[in-house]
N, C-alpha and C positions, 0 to 999 in steps of 0.2 A: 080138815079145813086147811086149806094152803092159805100163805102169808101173800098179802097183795104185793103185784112189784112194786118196784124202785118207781115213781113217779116222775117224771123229766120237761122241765120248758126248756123249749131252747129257743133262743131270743139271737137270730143274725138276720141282718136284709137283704142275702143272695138265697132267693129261693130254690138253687140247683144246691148248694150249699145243703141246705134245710131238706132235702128232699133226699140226698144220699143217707145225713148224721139220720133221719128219722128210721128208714131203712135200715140203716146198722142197727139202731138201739132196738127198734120194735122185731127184731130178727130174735133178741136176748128173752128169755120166759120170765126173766126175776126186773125185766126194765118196760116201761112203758113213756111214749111220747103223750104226753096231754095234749099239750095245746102247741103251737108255735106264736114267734112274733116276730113281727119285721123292721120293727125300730124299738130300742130303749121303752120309751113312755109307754107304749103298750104291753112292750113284757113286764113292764112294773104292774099295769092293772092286773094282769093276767097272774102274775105271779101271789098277788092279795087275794083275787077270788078264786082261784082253784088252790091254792098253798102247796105248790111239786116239793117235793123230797131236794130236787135239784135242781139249777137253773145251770145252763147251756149258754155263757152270757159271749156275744163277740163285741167286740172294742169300740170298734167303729162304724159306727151307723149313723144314720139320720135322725134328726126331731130331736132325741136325747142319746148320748154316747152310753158305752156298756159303763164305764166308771159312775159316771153318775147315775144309773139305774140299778149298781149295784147299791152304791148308798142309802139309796131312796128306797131299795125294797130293804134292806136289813133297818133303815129308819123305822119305818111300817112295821114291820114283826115287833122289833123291840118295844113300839110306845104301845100294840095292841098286849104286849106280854104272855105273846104266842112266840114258840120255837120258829127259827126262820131259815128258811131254803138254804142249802147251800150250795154257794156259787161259786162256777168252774170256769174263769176266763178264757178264754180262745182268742188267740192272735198268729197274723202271719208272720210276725215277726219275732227275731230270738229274743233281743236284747229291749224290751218295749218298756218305753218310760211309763205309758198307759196301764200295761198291764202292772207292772209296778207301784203302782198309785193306786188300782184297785185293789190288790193284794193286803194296801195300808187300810184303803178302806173297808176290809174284812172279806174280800173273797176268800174262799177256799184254797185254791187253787189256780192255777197256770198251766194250760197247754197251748203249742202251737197245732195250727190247722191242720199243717200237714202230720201228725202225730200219724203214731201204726192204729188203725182198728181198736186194735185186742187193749192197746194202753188205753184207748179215751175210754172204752166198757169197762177197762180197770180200776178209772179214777173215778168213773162213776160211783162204783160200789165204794171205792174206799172213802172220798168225803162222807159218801152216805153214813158210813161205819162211824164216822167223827175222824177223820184221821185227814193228812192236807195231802196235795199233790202238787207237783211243780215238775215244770220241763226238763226230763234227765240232764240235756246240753248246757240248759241255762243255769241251773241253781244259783254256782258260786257267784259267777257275775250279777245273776239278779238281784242278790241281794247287796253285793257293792252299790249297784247302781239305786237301789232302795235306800240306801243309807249316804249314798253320796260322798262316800270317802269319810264323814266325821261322824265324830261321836257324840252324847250327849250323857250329863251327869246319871247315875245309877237313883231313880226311886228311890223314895222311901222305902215305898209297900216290900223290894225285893226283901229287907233285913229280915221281914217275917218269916220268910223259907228254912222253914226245918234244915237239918243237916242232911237228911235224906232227898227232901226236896230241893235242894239246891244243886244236890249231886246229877237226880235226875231231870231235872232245867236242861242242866251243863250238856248230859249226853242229850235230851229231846232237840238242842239249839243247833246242837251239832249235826240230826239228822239222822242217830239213831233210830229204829224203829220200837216198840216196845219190846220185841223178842229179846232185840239185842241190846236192849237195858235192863232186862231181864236175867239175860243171862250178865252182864259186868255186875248187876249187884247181886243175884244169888238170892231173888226174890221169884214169884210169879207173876205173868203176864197182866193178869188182872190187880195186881196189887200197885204193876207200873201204871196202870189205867187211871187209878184211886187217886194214884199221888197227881198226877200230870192233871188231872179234874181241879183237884186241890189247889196245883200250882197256878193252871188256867185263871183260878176263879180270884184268889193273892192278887194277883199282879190287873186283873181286869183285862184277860183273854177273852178271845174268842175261840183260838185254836190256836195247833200248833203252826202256822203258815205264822199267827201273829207273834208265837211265841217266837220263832227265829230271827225277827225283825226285832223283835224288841230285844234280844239278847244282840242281835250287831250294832241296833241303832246304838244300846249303852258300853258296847264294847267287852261284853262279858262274853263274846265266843269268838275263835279265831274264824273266820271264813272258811280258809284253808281247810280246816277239817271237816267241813258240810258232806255229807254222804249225796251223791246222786236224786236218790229218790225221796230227798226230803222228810 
């Protein structure tokens, strides 16, 4: 018995747009297109009654924008107390206040449009995995512009982080990936998984995309050191 694919909405209103990304995904065996949408509100319905693995969200459209139907579907999942999609923003633009906003408001992920093929089938899989994705070019600056140059006092909730869990905060914030926090503590992969679940759940994560915002929004990770691929 094979494992069903990766299930995918993808929610933009240029339907030459929709008709290439659908093509690439339904090319993959382990990815499948459910449904599409051509504006927000609809990929919100759509995304309640089918429940995709992943949504395909672009920024800007009609009726309802990608930001606010990213809200609206993670609204929805959360008060049903169902696990909810997660969501790969799509913009043409590098530096986007929008996609920055949706980020806050718990997308997964960031890519631009023009992204290579093989990355946007990469990021698929990897939100899928629980893991975030963000535009190799933009990272550092995304998240300035996320945080807007200040800072804001440190939580409570952080003081609860173990000593190990604060370690691995430090490198998750900065962009390491589990491997390579794996190997700076001299742990296994899956034990970095354990903690980072832990630390998610502490602080009232979503993921790691929120985790780096929250460590720059309080000032607890330098920018500068943010890895590429988030």
């Amino acid at each position: 018995m094979t494992d069903a694919p990766i299930s995918v909405l993808l929610v933009d209103d240029q339907s030459l747009f929709r008709a290439g990304i659908r093509m690439l995904v339904d090319s993959q065996p382990d990815l499948t297109i459910v449904a599409e949408a051509e504006d927000g509100a609809v990929g919100v319905a759509r995304a309640v009654d089918l429940r995709p693995d992943v949504v395909l969200m672009d920024v800007r459209m009609p009726v309802m924008d990608g930001i606010e139907a990213t809200s609206a579907i993670l609204e929805r999942f959360d008060a049903a107390g169902v696990p909810a999609p997660r969501i790969i923003v799509l913009t043409t633009f590098d530096l986007d206040e929008a996609a920055a906003t949706a980020l806050r408001r718990g997308a997964s992920g960031f890519l631009l449009k023009d992204t290579h093929p093989e990355f946007l089938l990469a990021a698929i899989r990897t939100v899928y995995a629980g893991n975030a994705v963000i535009a190799p070019s933009a990272t550092v600056e995304l998240f300035r512009h996320v945080g807007g140059g200040t800072t804001s006092p440190v939580p409570p909730e952080f003081s609860t982080l173990t000593s190990r869990e604060h370690d691995i905060f430090l490198f998750a914030a900065a962009g390491l990936s589990n491997a390579e926090i794996a190997a700076q503590e001299f742990v296994s992969e899956a034990t970095v998984k354990t903690h980072i679940s832990r630390v998610l759940a502490k602080l009232g994560l979503r993921d790691r995309v929120q985790l780096v915002i929250y460590a720059y929004e309080h000032g607890l990770v330098d920018p500068g050191r943010l890895h590429p691929h988030g």
